[in-house]
N, C-alpha and C positions, 0 to 999 in steps of 0.2 A: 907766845904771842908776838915776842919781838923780828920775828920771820916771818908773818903774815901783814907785822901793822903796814909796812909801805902800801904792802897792793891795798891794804881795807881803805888808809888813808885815800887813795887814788880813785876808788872807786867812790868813796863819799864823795870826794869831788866832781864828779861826773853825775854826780847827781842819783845814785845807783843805789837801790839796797841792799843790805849785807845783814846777814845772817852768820853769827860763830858758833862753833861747834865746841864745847873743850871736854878732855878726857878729866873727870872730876873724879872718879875713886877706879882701884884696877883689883879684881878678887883672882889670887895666884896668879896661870903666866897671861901676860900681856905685850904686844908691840910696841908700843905704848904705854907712859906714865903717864898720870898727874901734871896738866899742863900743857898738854899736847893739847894744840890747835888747829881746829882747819874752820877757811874762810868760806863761803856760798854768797854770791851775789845773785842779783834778780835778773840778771843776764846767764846765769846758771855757769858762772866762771867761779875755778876753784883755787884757793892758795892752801899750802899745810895739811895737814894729815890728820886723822885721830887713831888709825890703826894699821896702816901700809898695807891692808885686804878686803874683803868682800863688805866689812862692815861701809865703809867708803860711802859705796852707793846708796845705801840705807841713811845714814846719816845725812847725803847731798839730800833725799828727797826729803825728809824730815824739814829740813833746813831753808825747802823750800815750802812745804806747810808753815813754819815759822814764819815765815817772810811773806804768805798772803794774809795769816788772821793774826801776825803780832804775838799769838801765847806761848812764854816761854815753856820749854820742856826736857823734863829728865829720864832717859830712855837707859836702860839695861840689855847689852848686847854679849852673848855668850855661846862656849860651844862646850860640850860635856867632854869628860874624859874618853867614855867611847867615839865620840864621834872626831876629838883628837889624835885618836890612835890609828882610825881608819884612812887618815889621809897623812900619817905618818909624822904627826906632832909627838911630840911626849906628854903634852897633856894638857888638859883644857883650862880655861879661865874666863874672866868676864872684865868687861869695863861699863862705867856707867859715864854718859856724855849727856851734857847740861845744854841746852840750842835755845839760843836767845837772836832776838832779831835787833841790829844795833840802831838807836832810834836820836842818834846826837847829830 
């Protein structure tokens, strides 16, 4: 969090809502640990990371369902061993990411 607060900070100031994302539990391999954050604003500007891939953009849009109806959410995002293997990972894992919308 402490690489994202500047921008979040900036953007509350601006009067902007923000939405965080954080990496809350990681099952085997992950990009990402526990802790990992990324920011979404309601200008659809992004700071920090949850998984440095495709999850990304799954999570911006989530992030922006958070930010119109307020409900926070716990989403489970994963790829199997097969489907690790075919694009030449050594093998698959999951993260579960917590998206709350910041309302201070």
């Amino acid at each position: 969090m402490r690489e994202v607060l500047p921008t979040v900070r900036q953007w509350r100031a601006e009067g902007t809502p923000v939405a965080v994302a954080t990496v809350v539990g990681v099952d085997r391999s992950a990009p990402r640990q526990p802790g990992a954050v990324m920011a979404v604003d309601g200008d659809g500007r992004v700071a920090g990371s949850v998984s440095g891939g495709c999850v990304e953009g799954a999570v911006f849009e989530l992030a922006q369902q958070v930010l119109d109806d307020g409900r926070p959410r716990l989403v489970t995002y994963g790829i199997s061993d097969e489907q690790a293997f075919s694009v030449g990972l050594t093998c698959g894992g999951s993260i579960q990411v917590f998206v709350e919308r910041l309302d201070w």
